[in-house]
N, C-alpha and C positions, 0 to 999 in steps of 0.2 A: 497562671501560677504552677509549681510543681513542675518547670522545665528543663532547670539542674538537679533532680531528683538522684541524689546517690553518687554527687563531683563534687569537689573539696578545689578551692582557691586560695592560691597565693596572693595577699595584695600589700603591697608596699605604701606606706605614707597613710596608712589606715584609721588613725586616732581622732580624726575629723576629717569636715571638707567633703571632698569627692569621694575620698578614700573608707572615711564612714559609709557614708553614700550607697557605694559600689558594696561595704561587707553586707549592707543591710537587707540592702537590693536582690543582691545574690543567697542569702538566707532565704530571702522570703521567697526565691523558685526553690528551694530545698538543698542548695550547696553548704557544708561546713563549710568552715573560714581558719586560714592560719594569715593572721595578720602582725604584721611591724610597723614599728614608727620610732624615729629620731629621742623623742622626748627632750629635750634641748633643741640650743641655739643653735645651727647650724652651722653659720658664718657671723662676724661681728658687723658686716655689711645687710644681715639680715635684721630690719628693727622688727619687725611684727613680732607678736608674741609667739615662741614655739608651744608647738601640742606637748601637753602633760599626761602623766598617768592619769589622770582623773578622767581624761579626754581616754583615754585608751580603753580603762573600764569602762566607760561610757558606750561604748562599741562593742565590749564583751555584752553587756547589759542588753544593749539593744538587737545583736545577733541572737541570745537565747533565748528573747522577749518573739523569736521568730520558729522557736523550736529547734535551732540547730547547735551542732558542736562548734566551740572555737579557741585555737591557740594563739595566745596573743604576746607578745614577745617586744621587748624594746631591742632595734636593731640597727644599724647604720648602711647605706645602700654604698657607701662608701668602704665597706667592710666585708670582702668576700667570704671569711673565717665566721660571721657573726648572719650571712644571707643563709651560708649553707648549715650552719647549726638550727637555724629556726624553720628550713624547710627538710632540714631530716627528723626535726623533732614532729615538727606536724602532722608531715608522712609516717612516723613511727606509732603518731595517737591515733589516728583520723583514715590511716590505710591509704591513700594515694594522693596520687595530683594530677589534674585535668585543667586546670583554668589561674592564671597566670596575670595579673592585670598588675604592670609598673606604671605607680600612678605618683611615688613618691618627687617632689621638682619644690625647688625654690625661686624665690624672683627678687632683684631689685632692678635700678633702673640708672640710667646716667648715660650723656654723648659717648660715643665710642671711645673718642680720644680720652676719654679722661677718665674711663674706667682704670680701675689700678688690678693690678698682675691678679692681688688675692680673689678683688672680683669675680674676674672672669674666670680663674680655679675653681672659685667653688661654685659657682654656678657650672658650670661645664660638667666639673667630677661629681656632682651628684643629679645635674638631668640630664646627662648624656651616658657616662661609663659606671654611673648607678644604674642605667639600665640593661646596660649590655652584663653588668656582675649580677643580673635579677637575673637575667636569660641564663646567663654558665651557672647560676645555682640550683636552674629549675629544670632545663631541656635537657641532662639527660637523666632525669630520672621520666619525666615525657615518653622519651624516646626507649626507653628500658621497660616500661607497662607496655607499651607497644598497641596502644587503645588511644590512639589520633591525644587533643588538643588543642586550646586556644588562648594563643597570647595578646593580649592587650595592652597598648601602650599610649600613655597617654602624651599628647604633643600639645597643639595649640595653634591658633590661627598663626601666631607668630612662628611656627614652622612652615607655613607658607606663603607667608608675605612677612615684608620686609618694615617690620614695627619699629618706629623711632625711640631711640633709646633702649635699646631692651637686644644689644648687638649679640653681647653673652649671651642671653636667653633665648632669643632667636638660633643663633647659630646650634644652641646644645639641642632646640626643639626640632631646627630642619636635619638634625644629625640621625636624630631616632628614627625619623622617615628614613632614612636610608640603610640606618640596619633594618628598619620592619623589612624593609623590599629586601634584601638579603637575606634575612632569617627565612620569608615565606617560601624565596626559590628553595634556599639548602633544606629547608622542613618540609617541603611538599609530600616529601616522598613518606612520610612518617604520618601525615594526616592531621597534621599540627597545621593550623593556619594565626598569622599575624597580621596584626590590624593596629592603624591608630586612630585617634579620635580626635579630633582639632575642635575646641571649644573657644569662644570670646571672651567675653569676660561671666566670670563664674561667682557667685557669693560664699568667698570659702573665706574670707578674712584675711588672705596674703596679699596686701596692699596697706603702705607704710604713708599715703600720700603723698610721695615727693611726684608722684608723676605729673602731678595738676601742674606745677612749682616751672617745667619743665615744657608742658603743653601752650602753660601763657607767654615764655620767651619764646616759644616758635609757633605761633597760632598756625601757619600756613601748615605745619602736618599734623593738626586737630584731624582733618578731615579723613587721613588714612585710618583712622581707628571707627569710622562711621558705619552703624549696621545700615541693613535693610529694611530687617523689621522693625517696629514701635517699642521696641526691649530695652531695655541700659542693662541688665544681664540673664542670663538663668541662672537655675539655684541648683547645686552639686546632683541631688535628686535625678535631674534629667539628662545629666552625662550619665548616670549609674544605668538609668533605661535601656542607652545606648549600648551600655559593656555587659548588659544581663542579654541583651540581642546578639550580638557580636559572640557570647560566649555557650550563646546555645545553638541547637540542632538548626534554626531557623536562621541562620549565619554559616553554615556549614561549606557552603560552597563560596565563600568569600574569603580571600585573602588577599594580601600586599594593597589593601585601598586606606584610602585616606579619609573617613565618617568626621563629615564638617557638622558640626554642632555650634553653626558661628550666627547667628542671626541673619544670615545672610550677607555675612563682613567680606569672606572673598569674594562675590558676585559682584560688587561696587566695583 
């Protein structure tokens, strides 16, 4: 404990899930928190319930329950005017930014062909160029303390393998790998290192069932989603493990890699 002692993080999609996860995780090594979240429906393609303020305070609650400061802000990752107002304000309460974790992404599901336009828009515009608008809101003020950093982003088995039904999401997950490898060449030099994290299936509640619906007209690619281990999933809790390691000293010489957190799903 006590390993982000005196660094302040930005995380996106914070109001539950992973994103709680990840504020709570990093409170409890000693980082303040400037966190956002949606609070709405995102897309009308998205049926799960969206995160509520209640959800939000709930993560205020639980950061201070850890002894630390936190700015908590409703924001859209979608919203470059609305990323940079919540990390100038947090910067302006909390004194800097060191730790950077875009963990905000939506999911649905459906064959390729028959997704429709809106679909794959918002899937796209908010897990792909929601994360690239987290990075232009945060590196350079990074790069202006001129005291290194560590960006986190979260992707998913599905940006490394080729998950049935899930073409949007997939393509927006293998996208973010390619900006991390991008960002780490052009940030080396500044002592910023980027990283993502590929997890399987995670128990954060974004899951509408229709996959099952989906999985029985095509039993024969059941089998691509099979782990290694004895697990059906983790719990948010131990991706945060992962981005509290990735975001401290003990990470420090890693970047542009890809932290599989899949049960052993791409080894199959």
């Amino acid at each position: 404990m006590g390993r982000l002692t005196g660094k302040v993080a930005f995380i996106t999609g914070a109001a539950r899930g992973q994103g709680r996860a990840e504020a709570v995780r990093l409170a409890a090594e000693g980082a303040d928190i400037i966190a956002i979240d949606l609070l709405e429906t995102p897309s009308p393609h998205v049926s799960y319930a969206p995160a509520t303020q209640a959800d939000l305070d709930e993560t205020v609650k639980l950061v201070r329950e850890q002894g630390r400061r936190i700015v908590a802000r409703k924001a859209d990752v979608r919203r470059l005017d609305e990323l940079q107002a919540a990390v100038s304000e947090g910067v302006a309460r909390l004194g800097r930014l060191d730790i950077v974790v875009a963990n905000a992404g939506i999911v649905n599901y459906g064959r390729t062909w028959e997704l429709t336009e809106e679909q794959w828009d918002d899937v796209v515009d908010i897990n792909l160029t929601g994360v690239w608008k987290t990075v232009k809101a945060t590196v350079p003020t990074l790069i202006e303390q001129g005291q290194g950093g560590s960006i986190i982003i979260t992707s998913s088995v599905a940006g490394l393998k080729g998950l049935p039904f899930l073409a949007h999401y997939a393509s927006s997950k293998h996208g973010v790998v390619g900006l991390a490898k991008v960002l780490a060449n052009e940030l080396g030099e500044h002592d910023i290192r980027v990283n993502t994290i590929h997890p399987h299936g995670v128990r954060t509640g974004m899951n509408d069932g229709s996959m099952q619906g989906l999985l029985d007209a095509s039993p024969n690619l059941g089998p691509i989603y099979m782990s290694t281990l004895p697990y059906e999933a983790v719990e948010p809790e131990d991706i945060a493990n992962m981005v509290a390691f990735l975001a401290s000293d003990e990470g420090k010489y890693i970047t542009g890699s890809q932290l599989r957190v899949d049960l052993g799903a791409i080894n199959r």
